[in-house]
PDB file of N, CA, C and O in Angstrom:
ATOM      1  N   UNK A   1    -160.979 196.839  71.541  1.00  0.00           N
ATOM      2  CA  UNK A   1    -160.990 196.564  70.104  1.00  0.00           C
ATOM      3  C   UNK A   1    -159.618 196.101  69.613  1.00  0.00           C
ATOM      4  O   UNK A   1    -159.400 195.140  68.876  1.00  0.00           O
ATOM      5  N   UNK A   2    -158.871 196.812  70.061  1.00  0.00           N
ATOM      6  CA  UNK A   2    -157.275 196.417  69.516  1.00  0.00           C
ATOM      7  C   UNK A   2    -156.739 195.081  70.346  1.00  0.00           C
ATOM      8  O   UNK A   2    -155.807 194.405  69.909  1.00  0.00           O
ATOM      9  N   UNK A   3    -157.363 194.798  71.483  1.00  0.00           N
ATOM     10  CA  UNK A   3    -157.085 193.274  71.880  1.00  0.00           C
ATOM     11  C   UNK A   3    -157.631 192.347  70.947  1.00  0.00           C
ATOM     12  O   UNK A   3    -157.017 191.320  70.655  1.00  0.00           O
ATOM     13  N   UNK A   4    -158.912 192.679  70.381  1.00  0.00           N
ATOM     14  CA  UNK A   4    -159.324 191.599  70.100  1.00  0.00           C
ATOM     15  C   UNK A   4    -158.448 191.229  68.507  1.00  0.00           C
ATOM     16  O   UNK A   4    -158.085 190.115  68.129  1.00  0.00           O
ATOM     17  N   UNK A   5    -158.276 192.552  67.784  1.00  0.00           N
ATOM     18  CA  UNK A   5    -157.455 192.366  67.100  1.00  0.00           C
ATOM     19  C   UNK A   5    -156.156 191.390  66.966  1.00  0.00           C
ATOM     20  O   UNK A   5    -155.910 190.613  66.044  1.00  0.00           O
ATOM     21  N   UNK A   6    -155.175 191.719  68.480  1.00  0.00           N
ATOM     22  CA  UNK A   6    -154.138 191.060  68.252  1.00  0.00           C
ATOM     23  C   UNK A   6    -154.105 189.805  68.864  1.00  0.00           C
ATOM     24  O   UNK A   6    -153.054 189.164  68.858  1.00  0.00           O
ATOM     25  N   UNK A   7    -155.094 189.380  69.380  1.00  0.00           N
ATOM     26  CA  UNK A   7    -155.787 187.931  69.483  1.00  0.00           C
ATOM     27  C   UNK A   7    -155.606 187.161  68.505  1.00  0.00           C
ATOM     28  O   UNK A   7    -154.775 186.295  68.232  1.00  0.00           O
ATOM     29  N   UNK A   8    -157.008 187.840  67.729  1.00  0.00           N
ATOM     30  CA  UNK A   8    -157.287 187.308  66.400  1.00  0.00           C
ATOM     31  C   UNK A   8    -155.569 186.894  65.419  1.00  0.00           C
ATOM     32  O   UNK A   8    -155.216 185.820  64.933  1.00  0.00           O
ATOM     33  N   UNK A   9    -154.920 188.101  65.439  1.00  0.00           N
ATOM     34  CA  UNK A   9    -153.524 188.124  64.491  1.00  0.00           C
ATOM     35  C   UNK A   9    -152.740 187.090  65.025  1.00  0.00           C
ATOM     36  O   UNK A   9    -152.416 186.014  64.521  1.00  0.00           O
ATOM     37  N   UNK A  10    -152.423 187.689  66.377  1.00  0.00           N
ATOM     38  CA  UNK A  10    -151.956 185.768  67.322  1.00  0.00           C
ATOM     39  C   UNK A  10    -152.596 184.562  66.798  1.00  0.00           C
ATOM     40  O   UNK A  10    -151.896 184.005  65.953  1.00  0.00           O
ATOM     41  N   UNK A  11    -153.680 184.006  67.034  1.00  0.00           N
ATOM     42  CA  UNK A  11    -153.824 183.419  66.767  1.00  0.00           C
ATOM     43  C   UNK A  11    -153.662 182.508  64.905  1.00  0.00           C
ATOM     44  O   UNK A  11    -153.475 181.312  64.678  1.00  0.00           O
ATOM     45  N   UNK A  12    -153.796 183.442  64.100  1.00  0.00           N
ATOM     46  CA  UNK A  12    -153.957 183.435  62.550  1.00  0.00           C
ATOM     47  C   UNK A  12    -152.105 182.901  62.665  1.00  0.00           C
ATOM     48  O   UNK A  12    -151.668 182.001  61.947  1.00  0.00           O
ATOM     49  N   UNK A  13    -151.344 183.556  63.554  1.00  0.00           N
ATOM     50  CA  UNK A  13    -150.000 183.581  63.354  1.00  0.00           C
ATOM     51  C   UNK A  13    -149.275 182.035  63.474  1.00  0.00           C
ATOM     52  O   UNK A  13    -148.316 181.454  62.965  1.00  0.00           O
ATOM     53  N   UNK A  14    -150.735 181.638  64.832  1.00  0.00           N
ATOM     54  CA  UNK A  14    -149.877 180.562  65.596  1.00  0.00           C
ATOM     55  C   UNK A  14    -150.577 179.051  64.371  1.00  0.00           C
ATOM     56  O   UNK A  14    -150.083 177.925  64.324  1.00  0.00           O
ATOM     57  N   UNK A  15    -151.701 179.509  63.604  1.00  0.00           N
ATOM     58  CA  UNK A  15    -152.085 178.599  62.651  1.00  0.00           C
ATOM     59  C   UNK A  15    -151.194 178.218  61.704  1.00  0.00           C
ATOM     60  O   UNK A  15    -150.999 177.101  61.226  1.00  0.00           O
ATOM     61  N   UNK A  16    -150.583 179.439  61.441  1.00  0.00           N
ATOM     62  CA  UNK A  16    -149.747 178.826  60.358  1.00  0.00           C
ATOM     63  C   UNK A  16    -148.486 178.632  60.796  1.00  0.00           C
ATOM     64  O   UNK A  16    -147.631 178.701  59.912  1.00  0.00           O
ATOM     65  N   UNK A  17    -148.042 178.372  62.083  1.00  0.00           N
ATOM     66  CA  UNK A  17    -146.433 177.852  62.389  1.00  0.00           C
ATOM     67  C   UNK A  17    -146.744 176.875  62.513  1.00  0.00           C
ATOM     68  O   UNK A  17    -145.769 176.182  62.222  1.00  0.00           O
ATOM     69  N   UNK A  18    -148.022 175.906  62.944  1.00  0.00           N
ATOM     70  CA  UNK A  18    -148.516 174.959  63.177  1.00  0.00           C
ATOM     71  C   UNK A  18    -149.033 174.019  61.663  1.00  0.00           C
ATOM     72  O   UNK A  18    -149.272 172.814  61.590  1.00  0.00           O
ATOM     73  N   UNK A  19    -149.082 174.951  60.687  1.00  0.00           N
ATOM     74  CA  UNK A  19    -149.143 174.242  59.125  1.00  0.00           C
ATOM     75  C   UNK A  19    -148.047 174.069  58.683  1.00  0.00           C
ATOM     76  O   UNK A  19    -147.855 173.143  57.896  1.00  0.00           O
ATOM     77  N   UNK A  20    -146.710 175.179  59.190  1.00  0.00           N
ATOM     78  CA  UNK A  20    -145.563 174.995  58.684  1.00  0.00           C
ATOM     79  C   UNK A  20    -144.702 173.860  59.025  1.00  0.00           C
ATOM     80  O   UNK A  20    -143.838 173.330  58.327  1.00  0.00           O
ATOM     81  N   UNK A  21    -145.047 173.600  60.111  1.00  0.00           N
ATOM     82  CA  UNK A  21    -144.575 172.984  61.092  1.00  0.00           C
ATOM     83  C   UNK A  21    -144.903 171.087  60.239  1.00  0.00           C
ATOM     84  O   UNK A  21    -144.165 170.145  59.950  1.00  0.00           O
ATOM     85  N   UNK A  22    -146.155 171.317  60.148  1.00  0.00           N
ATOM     86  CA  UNK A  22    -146.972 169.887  59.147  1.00  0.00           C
ATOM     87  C   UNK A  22    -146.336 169.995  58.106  1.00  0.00           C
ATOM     88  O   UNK A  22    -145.859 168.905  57.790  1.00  0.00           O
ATOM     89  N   UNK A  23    -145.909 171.404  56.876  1.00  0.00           N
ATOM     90  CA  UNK A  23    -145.379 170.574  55.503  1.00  0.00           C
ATOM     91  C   UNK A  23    -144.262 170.457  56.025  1.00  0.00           C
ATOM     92  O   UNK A  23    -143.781 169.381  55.672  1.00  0.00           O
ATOM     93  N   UNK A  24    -143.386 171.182  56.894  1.00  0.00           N
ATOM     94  CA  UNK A  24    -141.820 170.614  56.801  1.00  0.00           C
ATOM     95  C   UNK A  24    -141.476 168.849  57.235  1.00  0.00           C
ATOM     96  O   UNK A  24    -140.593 168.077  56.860  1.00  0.00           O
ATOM     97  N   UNK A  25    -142.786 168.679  58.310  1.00  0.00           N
ATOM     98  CA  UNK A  25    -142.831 167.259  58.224  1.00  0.00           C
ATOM     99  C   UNK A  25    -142.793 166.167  57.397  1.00  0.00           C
ATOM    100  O   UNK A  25    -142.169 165.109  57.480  1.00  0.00           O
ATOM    101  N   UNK A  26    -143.851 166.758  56.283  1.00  0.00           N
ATOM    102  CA  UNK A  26    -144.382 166.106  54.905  1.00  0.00           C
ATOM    103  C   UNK A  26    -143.080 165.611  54.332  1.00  0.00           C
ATOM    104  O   UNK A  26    -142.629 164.470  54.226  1.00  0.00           O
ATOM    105  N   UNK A  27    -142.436 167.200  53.877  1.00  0.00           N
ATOM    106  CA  UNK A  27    -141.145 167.097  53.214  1.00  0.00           C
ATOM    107  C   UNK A  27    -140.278 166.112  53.650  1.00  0.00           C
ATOM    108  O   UNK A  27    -140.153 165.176  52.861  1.00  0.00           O
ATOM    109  N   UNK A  28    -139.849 166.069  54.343  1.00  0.00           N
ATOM    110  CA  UNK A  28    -138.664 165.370  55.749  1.00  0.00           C
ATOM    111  C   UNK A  28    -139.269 163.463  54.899  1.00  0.00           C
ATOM    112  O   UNK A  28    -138.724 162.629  54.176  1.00  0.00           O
ATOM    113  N   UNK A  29    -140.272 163.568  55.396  1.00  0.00           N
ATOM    114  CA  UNK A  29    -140.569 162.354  55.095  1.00  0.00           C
ATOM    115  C   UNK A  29    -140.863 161.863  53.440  1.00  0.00           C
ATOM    116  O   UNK A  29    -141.082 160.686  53.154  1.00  0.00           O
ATOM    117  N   UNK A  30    -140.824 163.077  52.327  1.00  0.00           N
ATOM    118  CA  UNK A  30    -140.728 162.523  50.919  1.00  0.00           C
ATOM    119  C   UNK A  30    -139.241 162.402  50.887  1.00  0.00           C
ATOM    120  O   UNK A  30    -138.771 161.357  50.438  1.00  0.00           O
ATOM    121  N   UNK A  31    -138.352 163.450  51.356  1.00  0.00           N
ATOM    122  CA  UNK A  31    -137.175 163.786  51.119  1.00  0.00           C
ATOM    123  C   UNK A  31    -136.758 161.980  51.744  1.00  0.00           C
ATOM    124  O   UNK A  31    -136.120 161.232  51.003  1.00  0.00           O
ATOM    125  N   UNK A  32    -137.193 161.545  53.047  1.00  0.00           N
ATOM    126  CA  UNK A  32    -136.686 159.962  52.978  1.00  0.00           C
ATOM    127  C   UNK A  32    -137.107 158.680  52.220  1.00  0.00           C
ATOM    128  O   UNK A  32    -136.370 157.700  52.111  1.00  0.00           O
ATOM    129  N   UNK A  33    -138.550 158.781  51.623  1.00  0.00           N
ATOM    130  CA  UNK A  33    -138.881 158.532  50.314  1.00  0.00           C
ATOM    131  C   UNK A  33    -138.074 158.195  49.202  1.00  0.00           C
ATOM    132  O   UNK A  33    -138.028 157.135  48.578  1.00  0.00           O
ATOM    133  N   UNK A  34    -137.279 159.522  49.000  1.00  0.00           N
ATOM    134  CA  UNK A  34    -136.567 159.728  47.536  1.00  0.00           C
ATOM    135  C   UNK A  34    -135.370 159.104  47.789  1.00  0.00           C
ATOM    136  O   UNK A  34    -134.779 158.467  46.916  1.00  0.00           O
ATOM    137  N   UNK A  35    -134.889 159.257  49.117  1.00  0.00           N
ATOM    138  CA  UNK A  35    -133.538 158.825  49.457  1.00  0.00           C
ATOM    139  C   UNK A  35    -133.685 157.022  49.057  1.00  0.00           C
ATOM    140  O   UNK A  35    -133.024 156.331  48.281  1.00  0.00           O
ATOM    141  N   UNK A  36    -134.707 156.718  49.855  1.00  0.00           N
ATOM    142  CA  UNK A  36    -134.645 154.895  49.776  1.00  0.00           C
ATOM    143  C   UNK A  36    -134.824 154.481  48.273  1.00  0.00           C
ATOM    144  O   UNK A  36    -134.366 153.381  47.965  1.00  0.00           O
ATOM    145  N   UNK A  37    -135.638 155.477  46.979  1.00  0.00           N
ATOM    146  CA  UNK A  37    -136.241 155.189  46.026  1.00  0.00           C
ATOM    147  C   UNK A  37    -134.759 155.230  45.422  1.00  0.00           C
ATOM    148  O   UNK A  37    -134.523 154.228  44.747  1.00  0.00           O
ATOM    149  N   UNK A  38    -133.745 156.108  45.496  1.00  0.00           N
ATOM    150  CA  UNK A  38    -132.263 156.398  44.919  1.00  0.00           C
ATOM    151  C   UNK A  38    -131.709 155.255  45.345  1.00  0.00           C
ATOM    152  O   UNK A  38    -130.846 154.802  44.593  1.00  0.00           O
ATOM    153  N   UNK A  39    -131.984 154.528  46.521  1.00  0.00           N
ATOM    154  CA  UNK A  39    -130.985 153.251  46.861  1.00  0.00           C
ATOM    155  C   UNK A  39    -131.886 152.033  46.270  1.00  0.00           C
ATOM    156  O   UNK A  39    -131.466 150.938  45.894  1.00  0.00           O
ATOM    157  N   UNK A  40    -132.681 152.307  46.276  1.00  0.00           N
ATOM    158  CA  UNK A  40    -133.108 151.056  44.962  1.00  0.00           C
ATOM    159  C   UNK A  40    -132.866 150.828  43.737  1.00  0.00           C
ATOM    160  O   UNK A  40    -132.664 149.773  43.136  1.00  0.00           O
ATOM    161  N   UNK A  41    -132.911 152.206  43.306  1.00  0.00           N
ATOM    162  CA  UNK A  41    -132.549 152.203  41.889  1.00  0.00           C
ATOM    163  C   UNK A  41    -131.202 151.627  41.709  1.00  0.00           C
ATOM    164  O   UNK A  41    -130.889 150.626  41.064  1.00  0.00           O
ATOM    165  N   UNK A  42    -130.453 152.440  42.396  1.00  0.00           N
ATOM    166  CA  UNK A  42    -129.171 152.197  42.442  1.00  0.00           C
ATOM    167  C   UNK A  42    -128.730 150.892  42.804  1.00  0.00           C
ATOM    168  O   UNK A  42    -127.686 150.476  42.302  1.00  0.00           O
ATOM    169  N   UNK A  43    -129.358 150.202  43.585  1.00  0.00           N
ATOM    170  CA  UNK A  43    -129.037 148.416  44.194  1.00  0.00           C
ATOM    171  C   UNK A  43    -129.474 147.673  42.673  1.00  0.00           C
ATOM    172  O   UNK A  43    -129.032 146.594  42.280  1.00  0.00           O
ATOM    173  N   UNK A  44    -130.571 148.652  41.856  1.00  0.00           N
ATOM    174  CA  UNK A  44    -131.289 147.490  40.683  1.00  0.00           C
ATOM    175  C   UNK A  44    -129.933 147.302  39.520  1.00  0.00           C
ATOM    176  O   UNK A  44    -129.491 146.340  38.893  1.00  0.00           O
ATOM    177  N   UNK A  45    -129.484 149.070  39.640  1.00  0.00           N
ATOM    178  CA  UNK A  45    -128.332 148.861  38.387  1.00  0.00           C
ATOM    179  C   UNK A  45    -127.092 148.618  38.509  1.00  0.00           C
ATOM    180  O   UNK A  45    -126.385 148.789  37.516  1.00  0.00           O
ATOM    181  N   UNK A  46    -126.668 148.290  39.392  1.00  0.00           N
ATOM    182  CA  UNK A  46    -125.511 148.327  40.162  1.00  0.00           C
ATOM    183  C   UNK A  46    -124.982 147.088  39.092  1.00  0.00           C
ATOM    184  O   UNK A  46    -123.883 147.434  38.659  1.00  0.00           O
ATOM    185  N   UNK A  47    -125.349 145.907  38.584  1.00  0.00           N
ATOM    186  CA  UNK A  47    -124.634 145.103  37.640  1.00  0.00           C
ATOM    187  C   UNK A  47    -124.876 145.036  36.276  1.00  0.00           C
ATOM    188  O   UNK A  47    -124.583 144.153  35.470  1.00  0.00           O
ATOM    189  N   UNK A  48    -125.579 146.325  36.099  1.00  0.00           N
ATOM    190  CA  UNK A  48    -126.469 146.753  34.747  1.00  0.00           C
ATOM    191  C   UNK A  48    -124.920 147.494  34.337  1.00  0.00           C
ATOM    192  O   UNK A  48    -125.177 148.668  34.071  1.00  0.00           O
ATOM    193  N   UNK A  49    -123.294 147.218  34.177  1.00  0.00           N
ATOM    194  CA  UNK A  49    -122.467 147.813  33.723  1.00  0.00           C
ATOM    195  C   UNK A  49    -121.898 147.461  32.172  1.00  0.00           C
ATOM    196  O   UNK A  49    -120.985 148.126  31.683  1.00  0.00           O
TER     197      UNK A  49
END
């Protein structure tokens, strides 16, 4: 009974390092998003002085 338990908990555990694992990806890739969206902006106003 208590195997199947810490199976089950293993497993539940290894789901979500494996989701965590997906948003930190997500992030990574808005976070380079925002970066290129800041160098646009910035290339648009750059003679807007």
């Amino acid at each position: 009974m208590h195997e199947k338990i810490a199976i089950k908990l293993a497993n539940q555990i290894a789901q979500l390092n494996y989701d965590n694992t997906v948003l930190q990806v997500q992030n990574e890739e808005k976070d380079i998003r925002i970066a290129e969206l800041e160098q646009l902006l910035d290339d648009a106003t750059k003679g807007d002085d």
